[in-house]
N, C-alpha and C positions, 0 to 999 in steps of 0.2 A: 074847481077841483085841481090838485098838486099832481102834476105829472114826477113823478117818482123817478129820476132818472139812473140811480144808479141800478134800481131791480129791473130797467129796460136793458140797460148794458149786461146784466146778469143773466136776464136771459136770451139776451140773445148768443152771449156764450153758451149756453146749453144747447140754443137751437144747433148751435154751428156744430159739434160736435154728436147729436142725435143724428145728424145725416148718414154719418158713417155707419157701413154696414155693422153690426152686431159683434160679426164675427171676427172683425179685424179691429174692432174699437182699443183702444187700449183699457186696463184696469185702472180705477184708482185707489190708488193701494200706497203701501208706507212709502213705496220706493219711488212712486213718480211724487208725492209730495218733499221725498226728502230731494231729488233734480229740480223741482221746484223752486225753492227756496236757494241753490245753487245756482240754478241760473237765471234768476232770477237778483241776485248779489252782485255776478258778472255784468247785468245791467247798470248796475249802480253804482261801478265802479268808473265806467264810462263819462258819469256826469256829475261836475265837481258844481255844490249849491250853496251859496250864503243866502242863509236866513234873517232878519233880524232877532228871531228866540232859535237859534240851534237846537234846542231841546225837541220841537217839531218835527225836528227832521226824520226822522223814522215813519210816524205815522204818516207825514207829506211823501215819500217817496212812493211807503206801500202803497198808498189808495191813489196816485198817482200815474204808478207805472203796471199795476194791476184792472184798476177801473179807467185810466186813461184822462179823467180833469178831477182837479179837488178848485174849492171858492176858496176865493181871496177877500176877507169882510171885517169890518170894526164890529167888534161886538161890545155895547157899552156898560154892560154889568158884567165881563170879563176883563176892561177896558185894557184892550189891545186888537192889534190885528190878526185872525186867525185864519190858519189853512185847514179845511174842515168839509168834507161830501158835504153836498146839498141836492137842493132838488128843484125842481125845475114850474116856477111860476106861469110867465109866460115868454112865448117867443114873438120875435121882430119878424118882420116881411120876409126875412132868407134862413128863415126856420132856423135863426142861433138864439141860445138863451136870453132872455132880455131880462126878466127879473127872476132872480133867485131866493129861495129860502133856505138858512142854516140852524139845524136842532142842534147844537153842540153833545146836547145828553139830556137826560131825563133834572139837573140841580138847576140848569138855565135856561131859560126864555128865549124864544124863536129870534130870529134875528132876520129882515128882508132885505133885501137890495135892487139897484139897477145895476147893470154891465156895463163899466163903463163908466160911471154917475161917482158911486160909492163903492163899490166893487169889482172887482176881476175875477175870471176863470183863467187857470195855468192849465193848459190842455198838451197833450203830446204829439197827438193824430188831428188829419181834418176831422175825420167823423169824431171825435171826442172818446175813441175807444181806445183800451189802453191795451198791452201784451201779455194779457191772461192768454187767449187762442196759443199765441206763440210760442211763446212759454210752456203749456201744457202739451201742445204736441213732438214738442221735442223732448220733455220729460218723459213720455209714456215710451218713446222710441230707445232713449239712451236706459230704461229701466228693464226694458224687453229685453235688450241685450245683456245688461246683468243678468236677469233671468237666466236667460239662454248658455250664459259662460258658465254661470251656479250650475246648472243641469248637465254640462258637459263635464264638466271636473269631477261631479257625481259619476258620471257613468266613464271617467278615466280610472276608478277603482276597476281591478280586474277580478268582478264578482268572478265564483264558482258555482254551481250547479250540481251539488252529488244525487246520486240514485241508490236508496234504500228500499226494500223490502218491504219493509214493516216502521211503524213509530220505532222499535228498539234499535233499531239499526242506524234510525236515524240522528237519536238523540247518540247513541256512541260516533258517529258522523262528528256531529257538534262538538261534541265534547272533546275528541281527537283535534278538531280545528283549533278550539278555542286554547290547548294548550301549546298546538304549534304557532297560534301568533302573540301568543305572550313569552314566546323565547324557551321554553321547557326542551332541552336537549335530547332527550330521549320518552319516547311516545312507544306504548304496548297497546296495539288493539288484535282485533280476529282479521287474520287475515282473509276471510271471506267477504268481508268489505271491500277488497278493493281486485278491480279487474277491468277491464279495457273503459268500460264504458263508467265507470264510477264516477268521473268529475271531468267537467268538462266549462270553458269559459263560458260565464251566463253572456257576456256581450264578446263576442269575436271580432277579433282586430283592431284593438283599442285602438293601435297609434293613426290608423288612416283613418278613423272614424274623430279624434281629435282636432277639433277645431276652436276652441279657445282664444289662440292667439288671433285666429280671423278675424273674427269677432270683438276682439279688443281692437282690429284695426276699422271694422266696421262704426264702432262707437265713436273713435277720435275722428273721424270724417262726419257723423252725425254732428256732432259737437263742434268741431270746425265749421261747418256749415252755420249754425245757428249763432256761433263770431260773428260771423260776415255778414248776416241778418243786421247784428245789435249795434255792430258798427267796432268790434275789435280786429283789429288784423290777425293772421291766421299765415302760415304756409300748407301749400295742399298737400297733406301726408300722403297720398298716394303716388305723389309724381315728387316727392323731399329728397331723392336722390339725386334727380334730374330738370330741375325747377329753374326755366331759363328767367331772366330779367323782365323781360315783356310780362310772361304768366304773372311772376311778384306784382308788376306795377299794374295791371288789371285786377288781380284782383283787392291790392288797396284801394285803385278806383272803386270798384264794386263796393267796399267798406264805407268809402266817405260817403258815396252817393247815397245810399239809404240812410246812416247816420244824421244827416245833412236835415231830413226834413224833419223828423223830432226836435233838432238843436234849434233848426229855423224859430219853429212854434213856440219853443220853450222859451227862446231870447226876445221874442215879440212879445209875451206874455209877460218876463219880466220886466220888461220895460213898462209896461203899463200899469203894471202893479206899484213901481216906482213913481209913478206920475201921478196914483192917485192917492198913495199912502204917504210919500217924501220919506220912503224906509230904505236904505242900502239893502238891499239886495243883489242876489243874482246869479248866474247859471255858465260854468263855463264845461267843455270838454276837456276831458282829464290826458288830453294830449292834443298836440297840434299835429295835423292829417295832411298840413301843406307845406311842412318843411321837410325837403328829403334827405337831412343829416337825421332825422328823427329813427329811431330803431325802430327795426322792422316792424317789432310786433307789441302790444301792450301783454306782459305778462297775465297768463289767467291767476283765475284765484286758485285752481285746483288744476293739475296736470296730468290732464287728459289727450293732449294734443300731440305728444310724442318728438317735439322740437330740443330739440339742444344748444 
């Protein structure tokens, strides 16, 4: 029986995110899938990949850095080498893939392998998991916060409140509004409409209830944060005024150090994928993290960060 690996890795994403209480889970909704896919690109920018078919390279990355390993196999009524999910025959003594299988699609024929033999796995992680988790929880975070800026900018209109009588009172209410904010110079209503208590702000004290701009500082430090994760340098926007040399160079330490063991994994892998196909390939980091004339920071793709 085929142990199915990537619907193991799928759900154990699910699991991981069912734990969360209910209440604070996030949505999935347009907006964390459109951060998604953003920072998710941010990923990808990180790491520079020759293929021998470059054409590949899209579907290699996604199922890559979303499910965490794609096979590396000759398929011989494709007759090339393809990067392609598979699943999981059997395992060696230290519980690593030993033979795999690859269905390309429903037009071609199964294809098996050894690890190692005839084929390779390009993995990112020890555990073979890739940065979906990751990924998604910082989506759902930096989507909140739109949320939350969207809601506030709403409630920066400074509704009004009037008190009427009756429906007739109310609809001449409207009617008087609707002419004062389309510009009409001079307004005729009853003046028994209007007296102390007639209109009053439906939200009282717009400007110290305004917090917008907070909130957009909140975000650039969420997002900052999840840099540092993926291995881009960042400055910390909260302290950007006052950010001695020490703080800069901990935390590019901080960047390279996690970076480091994806790149490990992924340069080990191509090498081996080299050694069994004799294909040029190969995998570099789209900056070098050890030379300190190198600029500070690798520009994002989208400018959230608030650096100058």
């Amino acid at each position: 029986m085929n142990n199915q690996f990537l619907s193991w890795q799928t759900q154990n994403a699910i699991d991981y995110f069912n734990k969360q209480p209910a209440e604070v889970k996030g949505a999935v909704n347009d907006a964390v899938r459109f951060y998604q896919g953003l920072l998710f690109d941010e990923i990808f920018s990180v790491y520079d990949f020759r293929l021998d078919d470059m054409r590949q390279l899209p579907w290699f990355r996604f199922f890559l850095f979303w499910y965490g390993s794609v096979a590396f196999i000759f398929h011989p009524e494709i007759n090339r080498w393809i990067l392609y999910p598979y699943s999981i025959k059997n395992f060696n003594y230290m519980m690593q893939p030993a033979e795999i299988e690859v269905i390309p699609n429903g037009h071609f024929k199964p294809v098996s392998g050894t690890v190692g033999v005839d084929c390779e796995l390009i993995y990112l992680k020890d555990n073979y998991f890739g940065l979906y988790e990751l990924v998604t929880t910082y989506a759902e975070l930096l989507a909140q916060c739109d949320k939350d800026i969207n809601v506030n900018l709403m409630n920066a209109n400074v509704a009004l409140a009037a008190y009427a009588k009756d429906k007739k009172e109310a609809d001449e209410l409207k009617e008087a509004y609707a002419k004062a904010t389309t510009g009409q110079p001079f307004i005729v209503m009853n003046d028994a409409l209007f007296f102390d208590e007639s209109m009053k702000p439906f939200f009282n004290d717009v400007k110290n209830s305004f917090i917008a701009d907070d909130l957009q500082k909140v975000k650039r430090t969420i997002f900052n944060d999840f840099l540092t994760k993926v291995g881009i340098r960042n400055t910390n926007y909260d302290k950007r005024e006052r950010l001695t040399t020490d703080e800069v160079n901990e935390n590019n330490d901080e960047t390279k150090s996690l970076v480091k063991v994806y790149y490990d994994n992924l340069a080990m892998c191509f090498d081996r994928c080299r050694n069994v196909s004799g294909l040029d390939m190969s995998v570099k980091l789209a900056y070098n993290y050890d030379r300190p004339n190198e600029p500070e920071e690798k520009r994002s793709i989208f400018n959230l960060r608030g650096n100058k």
